[in-house]
C-alpha positions in Angstrom: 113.5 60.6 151.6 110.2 60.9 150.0 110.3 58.4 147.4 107.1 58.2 145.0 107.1 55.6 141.6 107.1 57.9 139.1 108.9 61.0 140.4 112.4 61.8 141.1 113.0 63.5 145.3 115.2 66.3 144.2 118.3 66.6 147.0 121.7 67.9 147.1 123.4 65.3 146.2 121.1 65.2 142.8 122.2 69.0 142.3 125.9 69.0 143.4 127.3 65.4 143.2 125.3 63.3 140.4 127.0 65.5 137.8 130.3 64.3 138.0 129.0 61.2 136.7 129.7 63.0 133.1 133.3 62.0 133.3 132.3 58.3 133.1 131.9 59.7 129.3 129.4 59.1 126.7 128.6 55.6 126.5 127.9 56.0 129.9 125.8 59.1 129.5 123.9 57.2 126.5 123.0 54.5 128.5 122.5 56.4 131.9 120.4 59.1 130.5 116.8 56.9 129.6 116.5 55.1 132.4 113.5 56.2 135.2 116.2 57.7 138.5 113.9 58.3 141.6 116.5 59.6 144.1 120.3 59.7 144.7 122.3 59.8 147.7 125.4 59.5 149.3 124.6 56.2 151.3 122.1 53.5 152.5 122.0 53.5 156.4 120.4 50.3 156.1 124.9 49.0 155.6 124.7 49.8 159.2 128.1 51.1 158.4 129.5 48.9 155.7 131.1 51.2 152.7 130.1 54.2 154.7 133.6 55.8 154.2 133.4 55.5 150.9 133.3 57.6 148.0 129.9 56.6 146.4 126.6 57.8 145.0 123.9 55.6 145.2 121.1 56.1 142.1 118.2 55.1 143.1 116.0 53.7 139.2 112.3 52.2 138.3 113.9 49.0 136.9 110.1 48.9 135.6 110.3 51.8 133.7 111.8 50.3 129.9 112.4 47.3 131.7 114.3 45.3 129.2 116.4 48.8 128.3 116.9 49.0 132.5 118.3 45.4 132.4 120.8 45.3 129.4 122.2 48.3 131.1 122.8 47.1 134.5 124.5 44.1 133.2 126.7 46.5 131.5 127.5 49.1 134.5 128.7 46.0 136.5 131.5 45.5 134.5 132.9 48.9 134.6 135.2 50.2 136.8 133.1 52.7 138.3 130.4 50.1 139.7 130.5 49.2 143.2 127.2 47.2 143.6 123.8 46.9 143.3 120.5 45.8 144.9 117.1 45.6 144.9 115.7 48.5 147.0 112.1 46.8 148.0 110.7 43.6 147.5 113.5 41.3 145.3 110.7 39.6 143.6 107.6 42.2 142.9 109.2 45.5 143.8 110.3 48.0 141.0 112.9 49.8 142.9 116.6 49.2 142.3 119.5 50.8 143.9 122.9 51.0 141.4 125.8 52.2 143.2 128.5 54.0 141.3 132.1 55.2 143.1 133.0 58.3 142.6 135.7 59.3 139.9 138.9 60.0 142.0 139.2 63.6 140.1 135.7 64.6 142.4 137.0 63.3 146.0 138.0 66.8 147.1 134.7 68.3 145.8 133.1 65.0 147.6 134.2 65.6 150.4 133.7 69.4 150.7 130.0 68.4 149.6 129.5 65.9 153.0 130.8 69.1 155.0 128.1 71.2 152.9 130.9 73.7 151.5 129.1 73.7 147.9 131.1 76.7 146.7 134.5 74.8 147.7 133.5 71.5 145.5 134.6 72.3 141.9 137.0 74.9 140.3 135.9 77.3 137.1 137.1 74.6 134.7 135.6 71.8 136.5 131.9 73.4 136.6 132.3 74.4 133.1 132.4 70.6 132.2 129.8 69.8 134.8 127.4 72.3 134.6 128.0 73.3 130.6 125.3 75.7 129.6 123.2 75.0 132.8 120.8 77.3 134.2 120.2 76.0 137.6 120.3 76.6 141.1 123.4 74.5 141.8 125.4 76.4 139.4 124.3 79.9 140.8 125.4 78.3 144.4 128.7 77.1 143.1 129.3 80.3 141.4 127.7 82.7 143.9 125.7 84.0 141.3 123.4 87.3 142.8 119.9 84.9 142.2 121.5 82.4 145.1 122.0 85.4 147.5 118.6 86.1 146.7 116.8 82.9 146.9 118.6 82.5 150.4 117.6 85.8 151.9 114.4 84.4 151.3 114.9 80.8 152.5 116.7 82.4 155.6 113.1 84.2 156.0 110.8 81.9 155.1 112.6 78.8 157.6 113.5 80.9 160.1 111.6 84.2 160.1 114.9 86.3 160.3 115.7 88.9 158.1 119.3 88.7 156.4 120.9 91.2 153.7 123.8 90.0 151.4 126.5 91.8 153.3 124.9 89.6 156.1 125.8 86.3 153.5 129.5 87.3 152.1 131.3 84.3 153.4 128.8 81.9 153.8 127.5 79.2 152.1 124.0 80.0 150.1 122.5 76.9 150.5 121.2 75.1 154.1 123.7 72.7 155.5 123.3 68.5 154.2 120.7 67.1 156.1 121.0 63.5 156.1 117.1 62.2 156.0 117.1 64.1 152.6 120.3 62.6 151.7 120.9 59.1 153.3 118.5 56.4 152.1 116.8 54.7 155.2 118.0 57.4 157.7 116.1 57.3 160.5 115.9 59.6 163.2 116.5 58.6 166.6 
């Protein structure tokens, strides 16, 4: 992952995971929604293995950015049952970077799991992207709902990555978004 201060590294798990946390509910959402996210993710490789089977998303937040606001709130999330941990991300004394790790509501572990094996039109059902995704216009919900814009914009991924040409017919079936790859996905992923 590409992680900059001050912008947010825009993966999968950001467009098809980070909305389920809406059914933590608003108090949640109210203190959730002004704090500074720079990534999400579905694990930290540097566990070398610890909690990797579990159900998590790791939000990755500026505890800089309204520093006091950033604070009050994590001393609130860890008392909620859908904490799991958290840490700092750099240096524990000067760095601004701090990982909260929220488990995943036990109504999203089918559409969890079907997001690790990149089947993003198998995560949620009508009523379940209707809560997630209410009055959304994005990308995710056009993959989720095979909506002709996805076809499109994957015709022209397929072309653009690969130089192949593809036609819709060529796409009934498949997913219309590029498998999970886990440097964009997995903080600390290194390739061997």
């Amino acid at each position: 992952m590409q992680l900059v201060i001050g912008k947010y590294f825009v993966n999968k798990t950001w467009k098809f995971l980070v909305p389920t946390v809406k059914s933590y509910g608003e108090t949640f959402l109210a203190k959730y929604s002004p704090l500074w996210k720079l990534g999400a993710g579905v694990y930290d490789a540097s566990f070398e293995g610890q909690d990797e089977d579990e159900k998590l998303i790791y939000v990755l937040f500026d505890k800089f950015h309204k520093a006091a606001i950033f604070e009050n709130v994590l001393q609130y999330f860890r008392y909620q049952a859908y904490y799991h941990t958290d840490y700092a991300f750099d240096d524990l004394e000067t760095g601004r970077m701090h990982m909260i790790v929220f488990k995943i509501a036990e109504e999203w572990y089918d559409a969890y799991d079907a997001f690790r094996r990149s089947e993003y039109s198998m995560m949620y059902n009508e009523k379940q992207i209707e809560f997630l995704f209410h009055n959304a216009n994005t990308d995710a919900l056009a993959i989720l709902t095979r909506q002709p814009s996805a076809y499109e914009r994957m015709i022209i991924n397929i072309k653009t990555s690969f130089n192949s040409r593809v036609t819709k017919h060529d796409l009934l079936g498949a997913e219309l978004d590029f498998p999970l790859e886990n440097v964009k996905e997995i903080f600390n992923y290194k390739k061997y």
